[in-house]
NUDO-416480 format. One record per residue: residue number from 1; residue in one letter; z, x, y of N, C-alpha, C in turn. Coordinates in steps of 0.001 Angstrom, whole numbers. Layout:
! NUDO-416480
tordo, tilo, nc3, nc1, nc2, cac3, cac1, cac2, cc3, cc1, cc2
NUM, a, Z, X, Y, Z, X, Y, Z, X, Y .
...
! end
This chain:
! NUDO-416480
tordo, tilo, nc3, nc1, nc2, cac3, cac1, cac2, cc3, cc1, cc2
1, x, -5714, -15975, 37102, -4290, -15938, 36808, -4027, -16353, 35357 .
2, x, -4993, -17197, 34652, -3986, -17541, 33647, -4890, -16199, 32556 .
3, x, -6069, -16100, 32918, -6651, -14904, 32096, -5308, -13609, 32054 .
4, x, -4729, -13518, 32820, -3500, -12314, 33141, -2508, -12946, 32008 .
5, x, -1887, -14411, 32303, -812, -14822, 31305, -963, -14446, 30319 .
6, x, -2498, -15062, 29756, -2776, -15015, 28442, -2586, -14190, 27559 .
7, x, -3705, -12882, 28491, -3557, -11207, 27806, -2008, -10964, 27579 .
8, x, -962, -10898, 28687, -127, -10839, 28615, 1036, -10994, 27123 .
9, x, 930, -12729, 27107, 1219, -13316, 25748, 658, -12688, 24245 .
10, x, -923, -12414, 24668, -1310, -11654, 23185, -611, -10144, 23260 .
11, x, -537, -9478, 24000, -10, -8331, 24091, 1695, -8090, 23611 .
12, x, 2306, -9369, 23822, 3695, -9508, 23568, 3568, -9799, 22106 .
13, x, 2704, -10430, 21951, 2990, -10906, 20494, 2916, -9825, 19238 .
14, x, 1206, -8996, 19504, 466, -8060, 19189, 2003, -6928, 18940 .
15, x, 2662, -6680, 20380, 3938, -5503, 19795, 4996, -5934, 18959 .
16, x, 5019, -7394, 19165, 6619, -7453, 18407, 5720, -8100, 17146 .
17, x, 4556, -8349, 16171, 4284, -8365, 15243, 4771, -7370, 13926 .
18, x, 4809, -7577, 12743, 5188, -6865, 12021, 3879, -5670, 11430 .
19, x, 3891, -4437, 11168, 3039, -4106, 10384, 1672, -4294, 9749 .
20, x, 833, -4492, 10300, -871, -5220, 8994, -671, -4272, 7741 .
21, x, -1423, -5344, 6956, -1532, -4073, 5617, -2729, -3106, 6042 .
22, x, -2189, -2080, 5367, -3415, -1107, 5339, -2849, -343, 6147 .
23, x, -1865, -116, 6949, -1293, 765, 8495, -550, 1955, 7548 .
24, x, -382, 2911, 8355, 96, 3777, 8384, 1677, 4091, 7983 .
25, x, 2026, 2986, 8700, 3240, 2500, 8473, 3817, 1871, 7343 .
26, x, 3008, 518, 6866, 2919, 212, 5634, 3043, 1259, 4216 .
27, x, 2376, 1975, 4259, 1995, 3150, 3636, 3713, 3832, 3375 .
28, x, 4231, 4093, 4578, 5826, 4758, 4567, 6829, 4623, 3774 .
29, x, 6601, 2791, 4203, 7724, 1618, 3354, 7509, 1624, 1872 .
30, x, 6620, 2692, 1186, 6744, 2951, -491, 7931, 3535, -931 .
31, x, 8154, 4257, 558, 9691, 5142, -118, 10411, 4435, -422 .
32, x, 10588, 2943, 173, 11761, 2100, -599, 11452, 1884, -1662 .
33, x, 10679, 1830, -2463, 10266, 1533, -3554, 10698, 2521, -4783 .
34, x, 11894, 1525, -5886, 12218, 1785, -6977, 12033, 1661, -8173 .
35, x, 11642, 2731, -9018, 11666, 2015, -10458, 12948, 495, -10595 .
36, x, 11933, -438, -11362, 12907, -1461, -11690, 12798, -2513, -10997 .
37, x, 12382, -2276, -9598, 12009, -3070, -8683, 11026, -4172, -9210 .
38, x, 11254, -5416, -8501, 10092, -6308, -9197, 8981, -6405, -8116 .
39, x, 8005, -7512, -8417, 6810, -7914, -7664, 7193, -8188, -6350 .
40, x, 8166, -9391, -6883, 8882, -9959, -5123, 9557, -8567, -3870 .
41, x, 10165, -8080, -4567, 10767, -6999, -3876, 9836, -6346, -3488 .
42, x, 8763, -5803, -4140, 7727, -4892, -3857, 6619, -5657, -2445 .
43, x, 6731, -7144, -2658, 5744, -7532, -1774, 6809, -7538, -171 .
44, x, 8083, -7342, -525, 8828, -7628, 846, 8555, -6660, 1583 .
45, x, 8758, -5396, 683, 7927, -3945, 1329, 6889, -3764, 1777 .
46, x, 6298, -4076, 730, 4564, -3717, 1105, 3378, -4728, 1460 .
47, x, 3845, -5863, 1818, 3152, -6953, 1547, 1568, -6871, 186 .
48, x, 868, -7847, 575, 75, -7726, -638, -925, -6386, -458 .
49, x, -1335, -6173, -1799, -2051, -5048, -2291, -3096, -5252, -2198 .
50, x, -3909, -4063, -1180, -5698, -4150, -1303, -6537, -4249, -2611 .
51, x, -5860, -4096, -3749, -6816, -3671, -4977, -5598, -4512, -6062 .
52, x, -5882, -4849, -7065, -4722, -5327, -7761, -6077, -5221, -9768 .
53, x, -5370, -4281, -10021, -5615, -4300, -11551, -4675, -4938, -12412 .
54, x, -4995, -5781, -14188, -4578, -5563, -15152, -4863, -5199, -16610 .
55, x, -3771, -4775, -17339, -3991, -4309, -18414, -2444, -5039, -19105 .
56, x, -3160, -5782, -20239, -2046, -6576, -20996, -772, -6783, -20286 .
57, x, 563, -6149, -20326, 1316, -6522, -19850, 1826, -5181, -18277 .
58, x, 666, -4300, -18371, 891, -3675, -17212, 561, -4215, -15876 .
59, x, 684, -4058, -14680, -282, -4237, -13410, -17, -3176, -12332 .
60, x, -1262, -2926, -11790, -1087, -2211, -10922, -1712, -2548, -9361 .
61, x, -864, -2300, -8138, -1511, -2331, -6708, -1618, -1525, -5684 .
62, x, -2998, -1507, -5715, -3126, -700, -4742, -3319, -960, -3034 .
63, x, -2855, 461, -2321, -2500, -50, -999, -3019, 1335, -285 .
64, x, -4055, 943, 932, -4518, 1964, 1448, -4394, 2107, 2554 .
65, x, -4127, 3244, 3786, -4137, 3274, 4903, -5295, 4386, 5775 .
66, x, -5604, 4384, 6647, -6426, 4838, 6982, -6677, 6082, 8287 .
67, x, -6632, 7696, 8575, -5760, 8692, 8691, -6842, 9434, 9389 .
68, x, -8094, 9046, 10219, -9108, 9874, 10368, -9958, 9282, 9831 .
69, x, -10765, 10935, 8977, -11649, 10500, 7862, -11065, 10849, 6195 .
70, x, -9738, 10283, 6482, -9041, 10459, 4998, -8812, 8824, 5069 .
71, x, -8761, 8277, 3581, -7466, 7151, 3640, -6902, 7713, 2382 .
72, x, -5627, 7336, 2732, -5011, 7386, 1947, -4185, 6339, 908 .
73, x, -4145, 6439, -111, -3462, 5401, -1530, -2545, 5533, -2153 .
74, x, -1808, 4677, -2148, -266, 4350, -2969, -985, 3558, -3923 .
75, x, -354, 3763, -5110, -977, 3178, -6287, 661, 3231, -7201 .
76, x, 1107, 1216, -6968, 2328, 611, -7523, 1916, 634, -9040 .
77, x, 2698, 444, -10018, 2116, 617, -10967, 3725, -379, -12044 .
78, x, 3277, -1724, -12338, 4603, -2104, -13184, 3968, -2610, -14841 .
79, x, 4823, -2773, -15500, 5038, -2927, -16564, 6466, -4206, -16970 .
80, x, 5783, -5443, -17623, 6529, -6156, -17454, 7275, -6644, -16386 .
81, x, 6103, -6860, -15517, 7158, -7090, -13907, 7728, -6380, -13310 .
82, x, 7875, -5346, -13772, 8780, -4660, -13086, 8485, -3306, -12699 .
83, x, 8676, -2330, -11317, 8035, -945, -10943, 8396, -112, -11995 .
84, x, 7319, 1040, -12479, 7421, 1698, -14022, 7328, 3071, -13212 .
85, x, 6467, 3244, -12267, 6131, 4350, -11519, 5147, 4340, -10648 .
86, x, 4837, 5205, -9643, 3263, 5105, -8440, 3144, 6397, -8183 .
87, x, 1752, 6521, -7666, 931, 7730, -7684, 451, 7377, -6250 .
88, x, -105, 8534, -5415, -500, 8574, -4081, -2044, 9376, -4784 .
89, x, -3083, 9235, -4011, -4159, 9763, -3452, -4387, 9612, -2260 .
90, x, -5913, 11062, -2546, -6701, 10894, -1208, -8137, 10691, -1724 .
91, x, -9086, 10448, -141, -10359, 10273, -210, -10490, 10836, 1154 .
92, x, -11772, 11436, 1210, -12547, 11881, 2569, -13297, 10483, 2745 .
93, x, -13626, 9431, 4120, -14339, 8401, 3911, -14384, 8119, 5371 .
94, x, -15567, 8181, 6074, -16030, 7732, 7343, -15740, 6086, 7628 .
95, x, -15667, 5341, 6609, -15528, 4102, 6746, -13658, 3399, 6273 .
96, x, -13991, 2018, 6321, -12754, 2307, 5722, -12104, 2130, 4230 .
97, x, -11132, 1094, 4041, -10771, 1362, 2888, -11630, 421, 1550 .
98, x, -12011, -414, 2169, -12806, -1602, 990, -13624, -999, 366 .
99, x, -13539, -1297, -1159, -14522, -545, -1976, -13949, 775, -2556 .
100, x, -13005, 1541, -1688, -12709, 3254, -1911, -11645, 3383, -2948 .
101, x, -11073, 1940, -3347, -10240, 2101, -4317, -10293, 2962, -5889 .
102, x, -9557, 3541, -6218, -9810, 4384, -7493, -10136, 3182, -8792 .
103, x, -10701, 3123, -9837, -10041, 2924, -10818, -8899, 3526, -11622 .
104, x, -7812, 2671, -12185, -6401, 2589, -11930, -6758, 3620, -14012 .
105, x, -5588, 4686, -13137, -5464, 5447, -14732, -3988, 5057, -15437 .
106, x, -4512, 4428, -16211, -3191, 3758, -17181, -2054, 4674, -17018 .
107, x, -2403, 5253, -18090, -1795, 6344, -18573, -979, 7749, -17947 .
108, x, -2106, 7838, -16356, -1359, 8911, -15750, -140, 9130, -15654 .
109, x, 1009, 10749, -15918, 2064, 10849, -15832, 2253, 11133, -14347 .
110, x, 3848, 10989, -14351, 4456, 10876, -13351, 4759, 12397, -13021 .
111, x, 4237, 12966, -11539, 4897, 14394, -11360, 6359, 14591, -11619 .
112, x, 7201, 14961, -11801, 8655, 14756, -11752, 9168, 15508, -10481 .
113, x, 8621, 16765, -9795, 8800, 17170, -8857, 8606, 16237, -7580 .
114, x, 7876, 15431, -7717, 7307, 14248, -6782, 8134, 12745, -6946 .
115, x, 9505, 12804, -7745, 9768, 11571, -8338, 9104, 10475, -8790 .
116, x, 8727, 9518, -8274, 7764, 8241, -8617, 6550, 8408, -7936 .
117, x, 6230, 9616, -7315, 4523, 9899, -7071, 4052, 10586, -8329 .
118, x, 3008, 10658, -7984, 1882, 12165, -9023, 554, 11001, -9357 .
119, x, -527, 11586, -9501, -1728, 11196, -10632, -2427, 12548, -10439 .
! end
């Protein structure tokens, strides 16, 4: 009987939990994401970033979810604190996301057809 409670309790908890990083879901909550936006705002969304680069006063984080044998990457990208623009990829990868991170392209432009996606 209490083996039943127990499961029970983890199971309640397990659904009404929020999101893990790395989900699918996580991944979604980029659409809130605005130029201008800061760190704090960005972590309310996305919580923290699997990969986190810098370059002088840029930074960038990355955030991966996992789709099959794709994962897929949001790649935040600010400047002075603040969101400048982000880029999405893919990868084919039997495993999961640790390690599969890109190195972060400074410079890449922004699609404009894609608003704040493209690399």
């Amino acid at each position: 009987m209490k083996r039943i409670i127990t499961a029970a309790l983890v199971g309640a908890l397990l659904a009404s939990a929020p999101a893990y990083a790395g989900s699918q879901k996580e991944l979604a909550q980029s659409a809130l994401i605005e130029v201008g936006n800061d760190k704090l705002t960005v972590l309310g969304i996305m919580k923290d970033p699997g990969n986190r680069e810098l370059n002088g006063n840029q930074e960038a984080w990355q955030y991966c979810a996992r789709s099959g044998a794709i994962n897929k990457f949001v790649v935040v990208y600010f400047k002075d604190g603040k969101v400048e623009k982000m880029a999405t990829y893919t990868k084919k990868w039997l495993g999961g996301c640790g390690g599969q991170y890109k190195p972060v392209k400074w410079d890449a432009p922004v699609d404009p057809r894609e608003g704040l996606r493209g690399q």
